[in-house]
N, C-alpha and C positions, 0 to 999 in steps of 0.2 A: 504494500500500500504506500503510495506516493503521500510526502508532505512537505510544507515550506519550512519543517525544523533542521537543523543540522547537529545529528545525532555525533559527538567525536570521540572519534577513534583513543583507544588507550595510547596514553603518555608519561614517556617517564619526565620529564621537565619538569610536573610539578613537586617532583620528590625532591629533583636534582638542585630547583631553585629553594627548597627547603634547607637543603642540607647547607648551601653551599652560603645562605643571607645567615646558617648560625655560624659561618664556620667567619664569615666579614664581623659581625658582632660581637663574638669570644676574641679575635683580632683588638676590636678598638679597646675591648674592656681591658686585656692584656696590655696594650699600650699606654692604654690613660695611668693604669699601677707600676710601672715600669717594666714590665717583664721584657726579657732582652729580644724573646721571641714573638712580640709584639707585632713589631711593624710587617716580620713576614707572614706572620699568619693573618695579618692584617688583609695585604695585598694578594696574598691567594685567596683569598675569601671572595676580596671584591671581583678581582677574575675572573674566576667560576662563577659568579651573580652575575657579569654581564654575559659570559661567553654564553650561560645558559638562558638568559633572558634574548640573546642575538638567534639562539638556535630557535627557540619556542617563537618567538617574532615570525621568525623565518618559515615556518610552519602555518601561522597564521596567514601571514600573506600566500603563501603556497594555496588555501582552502579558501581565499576569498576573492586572488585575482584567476589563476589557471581550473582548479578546480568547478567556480561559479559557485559553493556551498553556503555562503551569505547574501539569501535571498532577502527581497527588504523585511520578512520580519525577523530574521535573524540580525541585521543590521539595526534593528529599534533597539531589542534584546541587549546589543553592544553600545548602543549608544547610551542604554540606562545603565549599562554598568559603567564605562568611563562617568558618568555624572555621578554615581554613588560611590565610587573610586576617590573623586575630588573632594565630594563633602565629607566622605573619612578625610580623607589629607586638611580638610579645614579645620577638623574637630580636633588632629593633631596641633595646628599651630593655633587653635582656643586654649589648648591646655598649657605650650607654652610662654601665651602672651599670658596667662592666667597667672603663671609662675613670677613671670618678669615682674607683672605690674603690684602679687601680696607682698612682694617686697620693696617695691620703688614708691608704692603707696604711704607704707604705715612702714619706713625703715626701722629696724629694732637699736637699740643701745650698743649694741654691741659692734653697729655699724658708724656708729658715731651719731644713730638716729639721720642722717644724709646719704642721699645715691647720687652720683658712686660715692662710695665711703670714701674719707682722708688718705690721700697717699696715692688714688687711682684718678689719672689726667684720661679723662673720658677724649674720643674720637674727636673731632672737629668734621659735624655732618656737612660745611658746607666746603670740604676738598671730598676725595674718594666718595663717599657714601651719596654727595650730589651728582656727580658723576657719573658713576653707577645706578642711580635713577633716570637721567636722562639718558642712558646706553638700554634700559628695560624698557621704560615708554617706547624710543621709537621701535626698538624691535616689536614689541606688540603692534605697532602701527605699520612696520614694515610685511608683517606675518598676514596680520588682515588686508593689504592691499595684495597681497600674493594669494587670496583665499579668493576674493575675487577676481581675481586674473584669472583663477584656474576656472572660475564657474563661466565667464565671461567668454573661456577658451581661446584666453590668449597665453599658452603653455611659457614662449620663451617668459614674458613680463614674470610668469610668477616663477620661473625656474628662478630671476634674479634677483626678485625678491626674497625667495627662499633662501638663497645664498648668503644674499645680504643680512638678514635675519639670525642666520648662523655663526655669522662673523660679530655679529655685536653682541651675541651671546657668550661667543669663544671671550670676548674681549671684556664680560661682566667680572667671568670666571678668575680672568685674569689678573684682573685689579683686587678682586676680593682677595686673590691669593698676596698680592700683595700690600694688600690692608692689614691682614693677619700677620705678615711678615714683619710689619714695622708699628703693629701696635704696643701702645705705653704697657699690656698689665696681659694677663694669662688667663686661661681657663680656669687656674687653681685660685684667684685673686677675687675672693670671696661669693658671694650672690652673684654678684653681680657682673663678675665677669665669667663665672658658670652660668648664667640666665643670657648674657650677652654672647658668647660664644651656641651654646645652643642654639638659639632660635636663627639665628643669621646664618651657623651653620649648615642645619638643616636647611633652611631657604637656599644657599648656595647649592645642596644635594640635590632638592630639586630642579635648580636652572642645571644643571650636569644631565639629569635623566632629563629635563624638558630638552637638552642641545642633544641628545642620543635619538629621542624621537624625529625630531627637524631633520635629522641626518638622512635616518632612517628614509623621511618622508621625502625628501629629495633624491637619494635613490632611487626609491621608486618612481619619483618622478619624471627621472634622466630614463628611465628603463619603458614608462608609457602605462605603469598600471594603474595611472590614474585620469579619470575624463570627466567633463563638469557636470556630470551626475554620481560618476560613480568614486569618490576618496575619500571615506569615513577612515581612513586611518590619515592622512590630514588633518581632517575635523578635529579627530580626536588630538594628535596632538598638537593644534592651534587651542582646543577647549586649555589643555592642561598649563599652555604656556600664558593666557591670558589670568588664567585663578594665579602663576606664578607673578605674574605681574603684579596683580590686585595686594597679594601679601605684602611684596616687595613695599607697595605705597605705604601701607597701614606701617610694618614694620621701621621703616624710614621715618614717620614719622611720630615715632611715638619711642621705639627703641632710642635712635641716634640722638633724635632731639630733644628729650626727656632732662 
């Protein structure tokens, strides 16, 4: 009996991307306590999370442009998971604005009752961190005029927007690594620079998987598996980089300028 669902075949990916996000996480935990074998089980971890997340991708596009197994209501079915995907990812970074803000609100005694506490020379939002907002806006601006190009089916415009968009992304990553490099205080330098380092960090992990997807989506693009009806894996990762945007604002200004 024929139907519009796409029944999937057994996979081991989702064991493999199991094993491989505990084996990145015992990694950082390792690292942040000093252990000397830290850093490498750090970066095998992450390896195998993306090499298995590239293979399982890989898969997916394989069932949804050669195959044809995402018929439109299999494609609703994905678009409601990318959307309940983000609002998990939201509810992640409510709990650590949540974090940031019981402590920046009501600072305790022992903080000098002031955030940052005495002795920590907080950022200066308006070098890097302004910067770094204007390098995110336009790539979301850049990403949506390439979302149209592709619906418009004008392929070259949005192949360089898409590039374009890639490069300001590479280029957020960039700075942020170099904000960390040359910031005044640590991870270990109270609340406040464990509250501060988390949340920005995380935000940066995401612009990394937002620039994997855009990658991703570009390939396919150079390759033609996408036409201005048919790139919900586009969609999807234009949805994930505009929520990354949206954080990036709130966190800018409320983190930095706090």
């Amino acid at each position: 009996m024929r139907h519009p669902f796409h029944l999937v075949d057994p996979s081991p990916w989702p064991l493999g991307i199991s094993f491989s996000s505990f084996f990145m996480v015992s990694g950082a935990v390792f690292k942040f306590h000093g252990y000397i074998l830290g850093d490498f089980v750090l970066s095998i971890g992450f390896l195998l999370t993306l090499s298995t997340f590239l293979i399982w991708a890989r898969d997916v596009v394989r069932e949804g442009s050669f195959l044809g197994l995402h018929t439109s209501i299999v494609k609703n079915g994905i678009r409601m998971g990318v959307i309940l995907f983000i609002i998990s990812e939201l509810f992640l970074f409510i709990s650590f604005f949540w974090a940031f803000f019981h402590s920046s609100l009501s600072p305790s005694i022992e903080l000098g009752s002031v955030i940052p506490p005495y002795g920590i020379d907080k950022l200066n939002p308006n070098e890097i961190p302004l910067l770094n907002t204007l390098i995110l806006l336009s790539s979301g601006a850049t990403v949506t005029v390439c979302h149209h190009a592709i619906i418009s089916k004008n392929r070259n415009l949005g192949i360089l927007y898409l590039i374009i968009t890639i490069l300001l992304a590479s280029a957020f990553i960039a700075f942020q690594w170099l904000e960390y490099t040359f910031a005044p205080f640590t991870i270990a330098d109270s609340v406040y620079g464990s509250a501060f380092f988390l949340v920005t960090g995380f935000h940066g992990f995401h612009v990394l998987l937002g620039t994997i997807l855009l990658t991703i989506s570009y390939s396919r693009l150079l390759n033609y598996h996408y036409t201005s009806s048919h790139h919900l894996g586009l969609e999807a990762a234009i949805w994930y980089w505009h929520f990354v945007d949206i954080v990036w604002l709130f966190l800018y200004s409320t983190v930095y300028m706090v």
